[in-house]
Backbone as a ProteinNet text record, in pm:
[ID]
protein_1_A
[PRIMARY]
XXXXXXXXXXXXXXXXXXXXXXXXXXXXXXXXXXXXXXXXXXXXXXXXXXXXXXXXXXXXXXXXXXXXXXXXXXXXXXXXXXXXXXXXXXXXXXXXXXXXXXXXXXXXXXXXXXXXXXXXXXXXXXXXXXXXXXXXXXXXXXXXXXXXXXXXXXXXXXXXXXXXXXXXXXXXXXXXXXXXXXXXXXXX
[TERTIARY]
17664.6	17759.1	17867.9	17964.8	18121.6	18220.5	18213.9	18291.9	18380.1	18492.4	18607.3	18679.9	18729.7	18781.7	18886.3	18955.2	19125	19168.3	19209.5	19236.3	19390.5	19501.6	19603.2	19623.6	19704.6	19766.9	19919	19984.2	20104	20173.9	20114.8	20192.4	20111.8	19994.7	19887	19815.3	19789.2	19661.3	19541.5	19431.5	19302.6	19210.9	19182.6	19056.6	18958.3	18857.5	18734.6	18640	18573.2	18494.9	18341.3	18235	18082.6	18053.4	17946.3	17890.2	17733.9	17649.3	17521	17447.4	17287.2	17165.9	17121.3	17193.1	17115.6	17064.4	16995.5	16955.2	17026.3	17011.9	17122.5	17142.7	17046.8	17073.7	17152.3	17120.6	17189.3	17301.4	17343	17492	17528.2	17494.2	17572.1	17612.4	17532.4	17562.1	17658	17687.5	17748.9	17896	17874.6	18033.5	18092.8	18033.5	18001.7	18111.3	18034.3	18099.5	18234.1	18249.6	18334.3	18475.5	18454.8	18548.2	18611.5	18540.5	18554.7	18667.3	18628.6	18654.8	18799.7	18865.5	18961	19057	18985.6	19073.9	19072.4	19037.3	19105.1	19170.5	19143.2	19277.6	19366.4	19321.8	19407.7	19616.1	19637	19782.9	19854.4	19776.8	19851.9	19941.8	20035.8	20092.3	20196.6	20322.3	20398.7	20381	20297.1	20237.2	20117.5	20041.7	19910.9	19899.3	20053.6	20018.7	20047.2	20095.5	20094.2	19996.3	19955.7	19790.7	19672	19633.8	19536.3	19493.1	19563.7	19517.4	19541.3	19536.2	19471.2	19328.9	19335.2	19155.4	19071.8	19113.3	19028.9	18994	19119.4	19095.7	18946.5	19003.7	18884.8	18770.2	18764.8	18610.3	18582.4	18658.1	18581.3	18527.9	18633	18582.4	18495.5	18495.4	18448.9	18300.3	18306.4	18178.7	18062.7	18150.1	18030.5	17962.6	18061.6	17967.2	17867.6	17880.5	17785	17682.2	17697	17607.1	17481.1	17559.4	17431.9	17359.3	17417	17304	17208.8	17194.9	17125.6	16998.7	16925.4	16751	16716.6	16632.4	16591.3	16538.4	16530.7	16439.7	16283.4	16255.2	16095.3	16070.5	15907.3	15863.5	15945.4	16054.6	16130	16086.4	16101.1	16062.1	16113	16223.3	16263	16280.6	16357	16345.4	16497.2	16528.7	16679.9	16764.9	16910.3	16998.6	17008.3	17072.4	17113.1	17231.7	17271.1	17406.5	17495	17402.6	17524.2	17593.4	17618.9	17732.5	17847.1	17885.1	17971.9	18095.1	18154.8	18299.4	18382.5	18370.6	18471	18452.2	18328.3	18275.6	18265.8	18314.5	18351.5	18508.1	18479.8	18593.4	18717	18747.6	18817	18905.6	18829.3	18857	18948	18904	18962.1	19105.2	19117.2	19248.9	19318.2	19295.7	19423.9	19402	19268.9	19312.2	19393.7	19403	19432.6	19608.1	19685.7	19807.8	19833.3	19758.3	19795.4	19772.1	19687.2	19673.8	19778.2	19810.3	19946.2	20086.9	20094.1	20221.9	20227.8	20060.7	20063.6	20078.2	20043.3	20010.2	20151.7	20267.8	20400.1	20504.5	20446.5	20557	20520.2	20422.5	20356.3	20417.4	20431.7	20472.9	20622.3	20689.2	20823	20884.8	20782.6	20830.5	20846.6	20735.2	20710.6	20828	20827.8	20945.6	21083.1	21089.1	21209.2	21237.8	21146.8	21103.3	21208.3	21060.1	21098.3	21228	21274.1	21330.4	21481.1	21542.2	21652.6	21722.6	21838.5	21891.3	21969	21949.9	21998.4	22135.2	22181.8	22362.8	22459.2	22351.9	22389.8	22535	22578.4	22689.3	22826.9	22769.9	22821	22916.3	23044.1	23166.3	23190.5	23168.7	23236.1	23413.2	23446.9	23639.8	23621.5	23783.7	23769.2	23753.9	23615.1	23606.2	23675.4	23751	23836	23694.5	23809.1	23733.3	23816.6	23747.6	23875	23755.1	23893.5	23884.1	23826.2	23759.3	23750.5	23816.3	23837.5	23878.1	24013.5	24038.2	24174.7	24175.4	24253.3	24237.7	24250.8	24170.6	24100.2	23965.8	23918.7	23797.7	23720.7	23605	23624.1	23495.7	23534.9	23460.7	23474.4	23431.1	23469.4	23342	23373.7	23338.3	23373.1	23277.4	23325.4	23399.2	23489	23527.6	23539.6	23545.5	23617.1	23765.9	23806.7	23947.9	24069.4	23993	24126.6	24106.5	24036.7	24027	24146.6	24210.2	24306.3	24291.4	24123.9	24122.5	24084.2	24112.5	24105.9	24212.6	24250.9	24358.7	24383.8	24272.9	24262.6	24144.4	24169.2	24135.9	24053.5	23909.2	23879.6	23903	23934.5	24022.3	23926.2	23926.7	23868.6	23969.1	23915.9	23959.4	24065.8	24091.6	24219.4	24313.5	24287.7	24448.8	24473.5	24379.8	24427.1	24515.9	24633.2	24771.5	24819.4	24884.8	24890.6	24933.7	24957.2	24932.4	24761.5	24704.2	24567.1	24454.7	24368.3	24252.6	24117.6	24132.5	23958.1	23839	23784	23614.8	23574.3	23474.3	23343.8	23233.2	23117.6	23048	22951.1	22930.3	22866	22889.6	23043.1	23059.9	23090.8	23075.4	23057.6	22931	22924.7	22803	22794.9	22633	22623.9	22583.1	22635.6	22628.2	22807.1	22752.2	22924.6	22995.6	22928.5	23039.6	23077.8	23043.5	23110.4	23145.9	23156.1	23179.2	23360.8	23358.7	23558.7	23537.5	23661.5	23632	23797.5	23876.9	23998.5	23979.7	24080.6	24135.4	24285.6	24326.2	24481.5	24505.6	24606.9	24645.8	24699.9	24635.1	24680.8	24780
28028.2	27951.8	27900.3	27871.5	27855.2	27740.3	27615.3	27490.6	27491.5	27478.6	27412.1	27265.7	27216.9	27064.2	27038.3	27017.4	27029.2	26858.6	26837.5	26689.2	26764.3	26649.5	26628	26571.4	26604.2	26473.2	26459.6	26354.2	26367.2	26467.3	26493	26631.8	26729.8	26718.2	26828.9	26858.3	26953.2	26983.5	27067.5	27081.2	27185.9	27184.5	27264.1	27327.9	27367.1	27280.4	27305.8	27327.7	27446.9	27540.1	27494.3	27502	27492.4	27618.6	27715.6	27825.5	27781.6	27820.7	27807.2	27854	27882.9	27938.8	27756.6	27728.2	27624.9	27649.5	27534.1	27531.8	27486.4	27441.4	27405	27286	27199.2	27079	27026.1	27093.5	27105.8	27091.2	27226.4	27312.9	27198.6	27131.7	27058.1	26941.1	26848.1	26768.3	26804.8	26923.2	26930.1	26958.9	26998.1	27104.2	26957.6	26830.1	26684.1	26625.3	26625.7	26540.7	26590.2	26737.5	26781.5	26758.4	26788.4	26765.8	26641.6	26547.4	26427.8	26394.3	26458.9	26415.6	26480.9	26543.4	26650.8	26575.2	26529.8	26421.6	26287	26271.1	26141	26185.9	26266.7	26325.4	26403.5	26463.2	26604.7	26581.3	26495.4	26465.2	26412.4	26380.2	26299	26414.8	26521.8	26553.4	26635	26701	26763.3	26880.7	26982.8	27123.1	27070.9	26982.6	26924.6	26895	26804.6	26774.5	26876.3	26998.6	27153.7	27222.7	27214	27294.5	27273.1	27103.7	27048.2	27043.4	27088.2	27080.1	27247.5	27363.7	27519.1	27458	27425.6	27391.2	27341.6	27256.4	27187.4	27276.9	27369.5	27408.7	27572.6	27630	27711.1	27642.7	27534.3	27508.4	27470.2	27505.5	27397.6	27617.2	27679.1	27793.6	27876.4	27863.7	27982.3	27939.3	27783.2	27716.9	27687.5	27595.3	27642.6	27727.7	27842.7	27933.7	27981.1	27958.5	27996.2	27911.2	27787.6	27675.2	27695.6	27811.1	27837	27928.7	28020.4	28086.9	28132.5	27986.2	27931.7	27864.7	27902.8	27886.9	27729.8	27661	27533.1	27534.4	27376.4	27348.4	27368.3	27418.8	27501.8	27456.9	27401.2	27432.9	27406.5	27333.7	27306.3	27202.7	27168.2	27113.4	26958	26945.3	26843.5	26832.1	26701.8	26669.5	26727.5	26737.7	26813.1	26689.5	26713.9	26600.2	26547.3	26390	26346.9	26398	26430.8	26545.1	26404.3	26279.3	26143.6	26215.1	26105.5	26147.3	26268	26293.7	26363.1	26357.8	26436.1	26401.7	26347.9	26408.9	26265	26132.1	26095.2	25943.7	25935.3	25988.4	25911.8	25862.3	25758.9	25689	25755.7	25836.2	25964.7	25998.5	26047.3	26140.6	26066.2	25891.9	25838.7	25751.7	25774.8	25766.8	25853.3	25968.5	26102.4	26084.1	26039.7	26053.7	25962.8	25842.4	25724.2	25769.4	25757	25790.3	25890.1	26012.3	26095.5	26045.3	26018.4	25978.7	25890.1	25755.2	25663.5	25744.1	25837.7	25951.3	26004.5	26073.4	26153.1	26016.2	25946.6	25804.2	25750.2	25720.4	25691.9	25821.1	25914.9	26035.6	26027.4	26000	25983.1	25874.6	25785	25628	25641.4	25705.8	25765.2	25856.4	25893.4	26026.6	25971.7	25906.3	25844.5	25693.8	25630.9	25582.3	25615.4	25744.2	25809.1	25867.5	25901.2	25947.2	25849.2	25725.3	25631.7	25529.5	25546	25418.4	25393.7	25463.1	25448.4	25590.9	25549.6	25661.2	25754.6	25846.8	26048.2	25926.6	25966.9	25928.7	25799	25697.6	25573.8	25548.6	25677.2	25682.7	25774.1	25812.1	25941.8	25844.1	25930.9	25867.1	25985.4	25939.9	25970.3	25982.6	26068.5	26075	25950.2	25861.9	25798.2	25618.3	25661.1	25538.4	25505	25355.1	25317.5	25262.6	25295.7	25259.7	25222.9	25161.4	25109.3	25199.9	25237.2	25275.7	25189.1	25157.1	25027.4	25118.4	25269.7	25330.8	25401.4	25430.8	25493.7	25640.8	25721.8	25834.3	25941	26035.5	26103.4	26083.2	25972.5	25905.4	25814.7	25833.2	25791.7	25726.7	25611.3	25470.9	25413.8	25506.1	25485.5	25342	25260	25208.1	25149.4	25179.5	25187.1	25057.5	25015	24865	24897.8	24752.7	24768.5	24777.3	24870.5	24898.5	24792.4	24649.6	24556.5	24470.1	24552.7	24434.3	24499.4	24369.5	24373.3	24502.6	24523.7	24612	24743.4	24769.3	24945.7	24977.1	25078.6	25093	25317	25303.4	25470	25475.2	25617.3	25625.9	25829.8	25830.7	25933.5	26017.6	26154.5	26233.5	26378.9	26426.1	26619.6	26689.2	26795.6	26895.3	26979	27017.1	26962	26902	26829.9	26706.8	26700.4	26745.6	26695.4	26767	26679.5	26736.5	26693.2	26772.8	26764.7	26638.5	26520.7	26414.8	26325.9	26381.3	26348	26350.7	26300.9	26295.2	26405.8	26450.8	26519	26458.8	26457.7	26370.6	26443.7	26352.6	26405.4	26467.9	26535.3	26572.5	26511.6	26396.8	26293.1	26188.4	26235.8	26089	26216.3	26313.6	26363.2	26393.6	26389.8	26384.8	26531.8	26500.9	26681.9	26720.4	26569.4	26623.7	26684.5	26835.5	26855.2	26805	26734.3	26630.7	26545.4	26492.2	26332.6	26389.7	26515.7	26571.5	26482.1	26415.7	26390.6	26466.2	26511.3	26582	26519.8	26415.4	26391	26239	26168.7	26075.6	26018.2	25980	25974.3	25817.9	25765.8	25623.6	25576.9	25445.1	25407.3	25335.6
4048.4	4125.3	4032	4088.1	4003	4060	4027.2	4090	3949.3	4013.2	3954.2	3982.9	3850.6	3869.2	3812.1	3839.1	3792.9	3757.8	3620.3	3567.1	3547.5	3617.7	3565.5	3466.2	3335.8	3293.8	3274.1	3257.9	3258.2	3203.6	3106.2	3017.3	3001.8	2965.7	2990.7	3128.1	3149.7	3214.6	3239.5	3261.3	3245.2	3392	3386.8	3488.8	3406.8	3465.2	3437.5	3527.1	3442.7	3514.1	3512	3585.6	3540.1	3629.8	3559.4	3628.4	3568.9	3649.6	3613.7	3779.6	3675.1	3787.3	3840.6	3925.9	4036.3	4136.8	4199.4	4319.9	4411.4	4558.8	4636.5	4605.9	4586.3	4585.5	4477	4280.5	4226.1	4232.6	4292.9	4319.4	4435.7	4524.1	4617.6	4548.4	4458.2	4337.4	4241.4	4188.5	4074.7	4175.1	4272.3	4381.2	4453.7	4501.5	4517.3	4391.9	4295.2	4140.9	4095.6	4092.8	4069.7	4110.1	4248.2	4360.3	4386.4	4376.3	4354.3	4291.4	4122.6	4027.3	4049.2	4071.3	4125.7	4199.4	4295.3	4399.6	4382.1	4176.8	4155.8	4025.9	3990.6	3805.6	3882.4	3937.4	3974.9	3983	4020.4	4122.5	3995.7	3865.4	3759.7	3657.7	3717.2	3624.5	3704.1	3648.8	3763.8	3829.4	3736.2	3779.8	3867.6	3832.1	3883.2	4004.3	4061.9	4176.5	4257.3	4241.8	4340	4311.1	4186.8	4171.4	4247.5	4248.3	4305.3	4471.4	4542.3	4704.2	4645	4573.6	4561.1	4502.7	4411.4	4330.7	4441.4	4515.4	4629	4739.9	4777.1	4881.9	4818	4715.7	4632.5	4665.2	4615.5	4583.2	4753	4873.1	4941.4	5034.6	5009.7	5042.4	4956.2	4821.8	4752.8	4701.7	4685.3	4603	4739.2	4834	5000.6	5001.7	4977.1	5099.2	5025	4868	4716.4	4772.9	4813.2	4804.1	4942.3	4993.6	5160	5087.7	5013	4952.8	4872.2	4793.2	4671.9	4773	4685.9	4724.7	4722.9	4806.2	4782.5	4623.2	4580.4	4455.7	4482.4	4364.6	4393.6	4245.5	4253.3	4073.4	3952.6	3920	3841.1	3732	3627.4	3541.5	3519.4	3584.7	3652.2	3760.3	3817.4	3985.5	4012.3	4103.9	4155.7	4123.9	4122.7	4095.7	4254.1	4250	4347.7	4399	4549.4	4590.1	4622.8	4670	4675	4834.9	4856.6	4993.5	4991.8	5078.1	5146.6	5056.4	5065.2	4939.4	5073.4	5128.2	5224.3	5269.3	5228.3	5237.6	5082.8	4996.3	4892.6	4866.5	4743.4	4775	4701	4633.8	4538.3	4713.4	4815.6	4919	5037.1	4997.8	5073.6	5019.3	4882.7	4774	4798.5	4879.1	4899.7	5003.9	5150.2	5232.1	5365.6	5285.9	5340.6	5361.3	5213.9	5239.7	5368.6	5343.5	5426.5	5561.2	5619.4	5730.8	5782.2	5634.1	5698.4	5749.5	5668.2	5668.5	5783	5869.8	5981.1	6132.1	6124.2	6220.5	6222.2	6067.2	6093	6204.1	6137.7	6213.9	6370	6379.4	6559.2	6600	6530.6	6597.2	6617	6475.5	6521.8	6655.3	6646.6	6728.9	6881.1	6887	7029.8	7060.6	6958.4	6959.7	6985.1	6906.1	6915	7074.5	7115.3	7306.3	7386.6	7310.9	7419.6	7423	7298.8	7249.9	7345.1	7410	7451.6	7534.5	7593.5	7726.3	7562	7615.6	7460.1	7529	7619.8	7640.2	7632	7549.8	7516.5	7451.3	7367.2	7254.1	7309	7477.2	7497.1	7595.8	7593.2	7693.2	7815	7903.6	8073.6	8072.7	8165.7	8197.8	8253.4	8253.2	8286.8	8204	8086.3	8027.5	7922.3	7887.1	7809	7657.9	7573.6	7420.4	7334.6	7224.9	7093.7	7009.4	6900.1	6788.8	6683.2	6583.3	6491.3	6339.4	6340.4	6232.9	6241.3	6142.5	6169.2	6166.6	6269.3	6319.3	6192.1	6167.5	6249.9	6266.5	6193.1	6157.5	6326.5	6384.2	6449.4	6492	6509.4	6574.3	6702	6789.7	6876.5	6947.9	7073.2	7120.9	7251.1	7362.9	7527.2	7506.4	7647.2	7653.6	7808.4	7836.9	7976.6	7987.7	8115	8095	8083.6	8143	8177.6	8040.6	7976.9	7812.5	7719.1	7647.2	7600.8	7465	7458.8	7332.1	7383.5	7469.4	7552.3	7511.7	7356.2	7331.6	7414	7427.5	7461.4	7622.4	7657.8	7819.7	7764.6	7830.6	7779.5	7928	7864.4	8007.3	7972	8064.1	8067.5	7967.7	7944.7	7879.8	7934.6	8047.4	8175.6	8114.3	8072.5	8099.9	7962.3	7835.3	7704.4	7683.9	7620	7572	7416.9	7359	7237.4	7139.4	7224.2	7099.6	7109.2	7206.4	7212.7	7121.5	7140.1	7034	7083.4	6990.8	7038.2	7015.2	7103.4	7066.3	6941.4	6877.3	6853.9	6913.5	6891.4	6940.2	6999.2	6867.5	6933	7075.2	7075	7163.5	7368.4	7290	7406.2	7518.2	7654.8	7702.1	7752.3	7739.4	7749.9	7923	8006	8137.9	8214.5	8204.9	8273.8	8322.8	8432.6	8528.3	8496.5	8377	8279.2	8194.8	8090.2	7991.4	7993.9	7887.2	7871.6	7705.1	7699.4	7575.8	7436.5	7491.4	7439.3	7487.8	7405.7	7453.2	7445.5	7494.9	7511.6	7548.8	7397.7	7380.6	7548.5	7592.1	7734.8	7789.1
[MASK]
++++++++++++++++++++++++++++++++++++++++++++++++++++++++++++++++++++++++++++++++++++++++++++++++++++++++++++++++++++++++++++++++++++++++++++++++++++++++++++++++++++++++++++++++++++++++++++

């Protein structure tokens, strides 16, 4: 049987190998320690931290399936090693797997936020609606107003009516429902 364990270090790094005639219990102890040990050196160097989820993922396919077909302890001259918990109920497993989990649980909370959080056409202007500029053209800041406010310096119109001293939207500020689509605006 053949477990590998991969130590980063900042500037160096090594894989280390153990091959030997074990038993399962052995081999589930030494494939246990190893691994472990992997998913707490491993990430400390710059080649290391792209090497180490390959070493892990090896040993979790190549050293297993070694480990089903190694014989119980029989007659041995000593007692079998302790195999200790689960490498994922150790605490090495839960140092790589905590972050990750915060990382996968933020993008969910985003996402669903992002769903829910507000109308897609909040930014988007209708023909019809008056806006001020806060930037200077061609730069554009736009912001709805009401028309009888003294700061409605522009009136957004269809693609129809824009004429050449007019402004062209942004993409952003356009709505992507046809029948409100204004695509210009023209000083009022």
């Amino acid at each position: 049987m053949t477990v590998r364990a991969h130590q980063g270090m900042v500037i160096v790094m090594r894989t280390l190998t153990r091959r030997g005639t074990l038993c399962r219990t052995c081999g589930l102890s030494v494939y246990r320690q190893m691994t472990s040990d992997t998913l707490v050196t491993g990430w400390w160097g710059l080649f290391s931290f792209f090497v180490t989820p390959f070493v892990v993922l090896a040993n979790v396919l190549g050293a297993r399936s070694a480990l089903r077909r190694l014989s119980e302890p029989q007659g041995a001259v000593r007692p079998p090693l302790d195999p200790g918990r689960r490498v994922l109920r150790r605490a090495p497993a839960m140092l790589v797997l905590t972050p990750v989990a915060l990382v996968v649980l933020l993008f969910a909370a985003l996402t669903v936020v992002g769903l829910f959080a507000g109308d897609d056409d909040a930014g988007t202007l209708s023909v019809g609606d008056c806006v001020h500029n806060a930037a200077d053209w061609p730069e554009q800041q736009l912001t709805k107003t009401d028309c009888g406010s003294p700061l409605a310096e522009y009136e957004v119109v269809g693609s129809a009516s824009c004429g050449p001293r007019d402004y062209v939207l942004r993409s952003e500020y356009v709505s992507t429902d046809p029948g409100r689509a204004g695509t210009c605006v023209r000083r009022r």
